[in-house]
N, C-alpha and C positions, 0 to 999 in steps of 0.2 A: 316358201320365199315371201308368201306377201303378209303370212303372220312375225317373221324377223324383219318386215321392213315396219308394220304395226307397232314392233317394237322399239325398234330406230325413233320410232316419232314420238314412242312415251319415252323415252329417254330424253330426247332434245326439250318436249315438253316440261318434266323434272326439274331438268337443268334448268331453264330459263325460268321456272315455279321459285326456283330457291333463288336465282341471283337480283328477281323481282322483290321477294321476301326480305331480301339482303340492302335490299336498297330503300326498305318503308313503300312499297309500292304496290299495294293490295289488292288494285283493281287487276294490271295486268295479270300478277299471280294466281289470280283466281280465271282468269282465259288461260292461260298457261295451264294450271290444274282440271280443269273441265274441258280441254283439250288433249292431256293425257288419258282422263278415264275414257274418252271416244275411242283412243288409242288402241287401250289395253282392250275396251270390250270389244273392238273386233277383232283384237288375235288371238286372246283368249277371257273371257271374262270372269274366269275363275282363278288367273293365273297370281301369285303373289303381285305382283306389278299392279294390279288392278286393284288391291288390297292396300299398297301403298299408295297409288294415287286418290283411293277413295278416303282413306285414313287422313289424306294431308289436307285435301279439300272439304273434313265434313272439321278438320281445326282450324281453317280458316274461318269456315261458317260460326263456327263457335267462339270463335275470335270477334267478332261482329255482332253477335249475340244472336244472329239468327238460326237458334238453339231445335226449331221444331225440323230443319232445311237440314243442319248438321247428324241428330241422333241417326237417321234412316242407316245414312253415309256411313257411320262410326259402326252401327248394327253390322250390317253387308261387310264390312271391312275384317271384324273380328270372324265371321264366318268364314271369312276366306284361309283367314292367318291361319285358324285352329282348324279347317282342313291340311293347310299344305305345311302348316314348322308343327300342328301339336297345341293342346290348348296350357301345357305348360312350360310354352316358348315365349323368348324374349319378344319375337314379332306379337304376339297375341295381347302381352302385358303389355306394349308400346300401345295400342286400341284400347286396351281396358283402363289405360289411365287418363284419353281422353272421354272415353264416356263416363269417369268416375270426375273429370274436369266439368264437364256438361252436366253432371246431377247435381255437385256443387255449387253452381252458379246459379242454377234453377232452385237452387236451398232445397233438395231432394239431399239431406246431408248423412241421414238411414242408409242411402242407397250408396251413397259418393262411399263413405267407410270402407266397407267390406270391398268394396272395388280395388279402392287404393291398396290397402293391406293385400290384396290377393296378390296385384301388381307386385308391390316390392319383394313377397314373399316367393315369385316367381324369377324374377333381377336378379334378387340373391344367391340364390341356387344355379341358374343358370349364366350369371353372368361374374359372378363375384362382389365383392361389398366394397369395391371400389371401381366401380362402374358409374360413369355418368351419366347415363341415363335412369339408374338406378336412384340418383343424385334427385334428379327432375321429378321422381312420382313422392319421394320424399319431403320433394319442397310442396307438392301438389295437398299431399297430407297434412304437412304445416298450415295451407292455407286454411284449410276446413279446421282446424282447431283453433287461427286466430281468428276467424271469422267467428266463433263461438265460443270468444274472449275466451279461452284454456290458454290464457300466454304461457304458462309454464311447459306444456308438454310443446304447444307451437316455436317455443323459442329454441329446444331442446332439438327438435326435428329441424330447423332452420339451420342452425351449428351445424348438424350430424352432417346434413347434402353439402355446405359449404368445406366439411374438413375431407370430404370424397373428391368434392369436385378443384379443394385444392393440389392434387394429387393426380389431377389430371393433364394429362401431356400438354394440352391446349388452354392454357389460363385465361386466355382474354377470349373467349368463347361466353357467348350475350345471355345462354341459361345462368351460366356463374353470377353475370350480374343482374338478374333477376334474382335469386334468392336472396343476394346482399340487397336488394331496391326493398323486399318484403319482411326480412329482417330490422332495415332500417325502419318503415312502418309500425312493423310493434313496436320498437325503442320509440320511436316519436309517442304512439298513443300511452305509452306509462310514465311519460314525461322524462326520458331518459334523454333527452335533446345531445348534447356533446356524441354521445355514444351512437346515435344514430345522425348524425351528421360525418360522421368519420366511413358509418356502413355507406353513403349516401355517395360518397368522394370516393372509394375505392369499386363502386357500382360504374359512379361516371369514367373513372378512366378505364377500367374494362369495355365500355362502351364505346369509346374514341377510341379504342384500338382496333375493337370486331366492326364496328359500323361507320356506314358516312357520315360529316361531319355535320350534316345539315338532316342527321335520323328523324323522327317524332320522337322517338326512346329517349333520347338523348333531350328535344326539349322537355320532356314529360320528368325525367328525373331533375332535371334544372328548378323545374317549377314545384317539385316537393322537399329540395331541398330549400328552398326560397321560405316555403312554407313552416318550414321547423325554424329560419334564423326568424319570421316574425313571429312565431313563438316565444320568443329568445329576447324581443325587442330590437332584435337588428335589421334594421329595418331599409337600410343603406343597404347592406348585404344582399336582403331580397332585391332590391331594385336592380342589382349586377346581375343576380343571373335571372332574374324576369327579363332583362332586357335583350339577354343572349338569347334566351327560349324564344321572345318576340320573335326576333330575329330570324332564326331557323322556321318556327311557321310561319314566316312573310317570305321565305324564300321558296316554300313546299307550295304555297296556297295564293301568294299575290297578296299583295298590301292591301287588298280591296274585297278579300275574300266572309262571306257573312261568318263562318266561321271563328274567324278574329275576335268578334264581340265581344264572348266574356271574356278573354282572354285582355284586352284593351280595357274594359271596365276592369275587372281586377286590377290588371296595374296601375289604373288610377287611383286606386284605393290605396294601392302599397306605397304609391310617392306621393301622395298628402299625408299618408303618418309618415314620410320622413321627409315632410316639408318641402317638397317641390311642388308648391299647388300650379305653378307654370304648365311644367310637361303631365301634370294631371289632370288639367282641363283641355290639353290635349290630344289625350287618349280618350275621353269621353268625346271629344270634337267630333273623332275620327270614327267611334263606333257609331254616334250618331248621324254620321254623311253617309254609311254603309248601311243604316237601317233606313236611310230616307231611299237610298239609291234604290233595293230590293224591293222596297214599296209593302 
């Protein structure tokens, strides 16, 4: 009884992990996740459940880039999966493609490869070739080859996960528009601008639909779509949606958060090339009352 009530608690734990996640809210989600693995390791610490909780709390670390905190987690995680599904199960590839996410980052991109590949080549077998999760290690493989400018094979692989994941029950689900945000990115860097402005727009409103309206996501693709129209010389355009992104992080963070900084310096940049040097001096006013306040 008191290991099913152990597990009562990494359940409740989970749940509240993911609707913290769901919200942009990374601090608690990471109590929520380091409260389920306490969970699982005293009802059973071998048990899948503990593999799931260590799996999700060593991708938040890696989320944050604290990459040396997350590998152990990821390690422990895959051990557990390929004792209990099998080391050529979907749970196991779901571990191996954050540790192939983690070698990536760390430009270990020798190691990230054969990972990735293993992954999908386990998805496909096991799950079918239109699996969205399958989708996700696909796009994970993209990245490692636009990272190492191969746009051709990265752009080929970006299509592939998006023509799976349009086929998926759940369209406005936030991986979908993660591959179109990274799509759009190569089109931005070959100067494909139109074309990845379109990817950029059908990213956001996938994003307004899965998440709150005031996400980071959601400022974060505002502000690189901003960045392709002043590529473009639109420069009017950027200043719309910089002013929306402002926005949502003055509502996450306080109007007075040091954070803000560049984020205020930049858009004083963007509205003196489109001639508001008014509201461009201040945004510098304002980044400079929050660097005097901080001291």
């Amino acid at each position: 009884m008191a290991a099913q009530a152990k597990m009562k608690d990494w359940e409740t734990h989970m749940n509240a992990a993911q609707a913290a996640l769901d919200a942009g809210n990374d601090i608690d989600a990471e109590k929520e996740l380091t409260a389920a693995v306490k969970a699982a390791e005293k009802a059973d610490p071998d048990s899948p459940q503990m593999g799931m909780a260590l799996n999700s709390l060593g991708a938040l670390y890696d989320a944050y880039g604290e990459y040396a905190a997350a590998l152990p987690l990821y390690e422990r995680a895959l051990e557990i999966m390929e004792t209990a599904y099998g080391p050529d199960s979907p749970e196991a590839a779901g571990v191996l493609n954050g540790i192939a996410e983690l070698y990536r980052a760390t430009e270990r991109v020798a190691e990230a490869i054969p990972l990735f590949e293993r992954a999908i080549e386990i998805q496909e077998k096991a799950l079918g070739k239109d699996d969205a999760d399958l989708a996700a290690t696909i796009n994970n493989l993209a990245i490692v080859h636009h990272d190492g400018s191969n746009y051709e094979e990265a752009e080929k692989l970006y299509h592939r996960a998006l023509k799976i994941m349009a086929k998926a029950s759940n369209k406005a689900r936030p991986e979908h528009a993660d591959v179109l945000i990274n799509l759009a990115g190569l089109l931005d860097d070959k100067g494909r601008y139109d074309e990845a402005l379109k990817a950029y727009k059908q990213a956001l409103q996938l994003q307004e639909k899965s998440l709150a309206p005031d996400h980071p996501y959601i400022a974060t693709t505002l502000g690189r779509m901003a960045s392709v129209f002043q590529a473009q010389g639109r420069d009017r355009d950027a200043v719309r949606l910089i002013d929306r992104a402002l926005e949502i992080r003055e509502s996450r963070l306080g109007a007075d958060h040091p954070e803000l900084v560049p984020s205020l310096l930049n858009f004083a940049k963007v509205l003196r090339n489109a001639g508001e040097e008014a509201r461009a001096a201040e945004m510098e006013a304002r980044a400079e009352g929050i660097r005097a306040a901080v001291g």
